[in-house]
N, C-alpha and C positions, 0 to 999 in steps of 0.2 A: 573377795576375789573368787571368779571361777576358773574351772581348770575346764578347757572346750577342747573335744576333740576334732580334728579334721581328717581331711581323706583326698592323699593327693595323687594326682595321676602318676603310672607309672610311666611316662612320655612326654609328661612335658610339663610346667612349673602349676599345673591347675589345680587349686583348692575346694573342698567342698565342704557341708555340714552332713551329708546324707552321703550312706554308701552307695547306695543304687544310683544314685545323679553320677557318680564317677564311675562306676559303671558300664551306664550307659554313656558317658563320655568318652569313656576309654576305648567304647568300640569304633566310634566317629575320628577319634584325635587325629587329624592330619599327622603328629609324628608317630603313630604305633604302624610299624609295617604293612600288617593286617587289619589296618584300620577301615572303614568303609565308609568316603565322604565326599559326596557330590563338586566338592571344588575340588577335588583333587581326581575325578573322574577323566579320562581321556577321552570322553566323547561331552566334555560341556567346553564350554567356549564364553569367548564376552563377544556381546555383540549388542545391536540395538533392536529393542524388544517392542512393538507392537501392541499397547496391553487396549487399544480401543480405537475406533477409525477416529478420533481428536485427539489423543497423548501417542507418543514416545519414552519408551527409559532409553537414554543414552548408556552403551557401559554396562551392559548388564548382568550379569552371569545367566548363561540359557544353556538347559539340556538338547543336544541333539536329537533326543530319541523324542521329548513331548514339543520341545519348543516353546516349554514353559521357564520362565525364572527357577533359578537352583535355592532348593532347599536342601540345606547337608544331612536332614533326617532323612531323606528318601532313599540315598543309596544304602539302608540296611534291607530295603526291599525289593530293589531293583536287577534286573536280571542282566539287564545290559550295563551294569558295571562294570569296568574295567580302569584299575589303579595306575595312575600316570606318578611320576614323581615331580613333575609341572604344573602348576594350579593354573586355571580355568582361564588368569588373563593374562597368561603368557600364549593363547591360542586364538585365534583368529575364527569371525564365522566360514573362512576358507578350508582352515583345515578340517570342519565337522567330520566325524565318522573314523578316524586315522586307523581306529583296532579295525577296521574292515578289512586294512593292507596289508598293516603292521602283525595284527594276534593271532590271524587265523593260524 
């Protein structure tokens, strides 16, 4: 028998082998306050994404600022972040942009 350590998020029940993977998960976690993650961004939206003049994604999660599909790694670099407590498909492509109204 071995004895295996892990490393679990302080926010939410997530396991790991490696301290730096939780880490850097801990800074994405949709539950850590200060977390930083494109679905939980108030300027992403679901809506239907365009990815070539012969396909559709139905449903998709899109950043308003590129109008590209959400990837949660991005908002550690992104400037137009801004933390909603709503994830991305409770938003409509109607509401894009809402921190324009709402943050200033």
């Amino acid at each position: 028998m071995k004895i295996v350590q892990r490393y679990k998020c302080s926010y939410c029940q997530k396991l790991t082998a490696k301290e730096e993977t939780m880490e850097r998960h801990e800074k994405e976690c949709r539950h850590n306050p200060n977390g930083k993650n494109c679905y939980m961004c108030a300027n992403s939206y679901e809506g239907d994404y365009d990815n070539s003049e012969y396909s559709t994604i139905r449903n998709a999660p899109i950043c308003a600022y590129n109008e590209e599909i959400l990837t949660p790694h991005d908002a550690l670099k992104c400037e137009g972040f801004v933390r909603s407590d709503d994830m991305y498909y409770l938003r409509s492509e109607d509401s894009k942009f809402p921190c324009n109204k709402e943050c200033d």
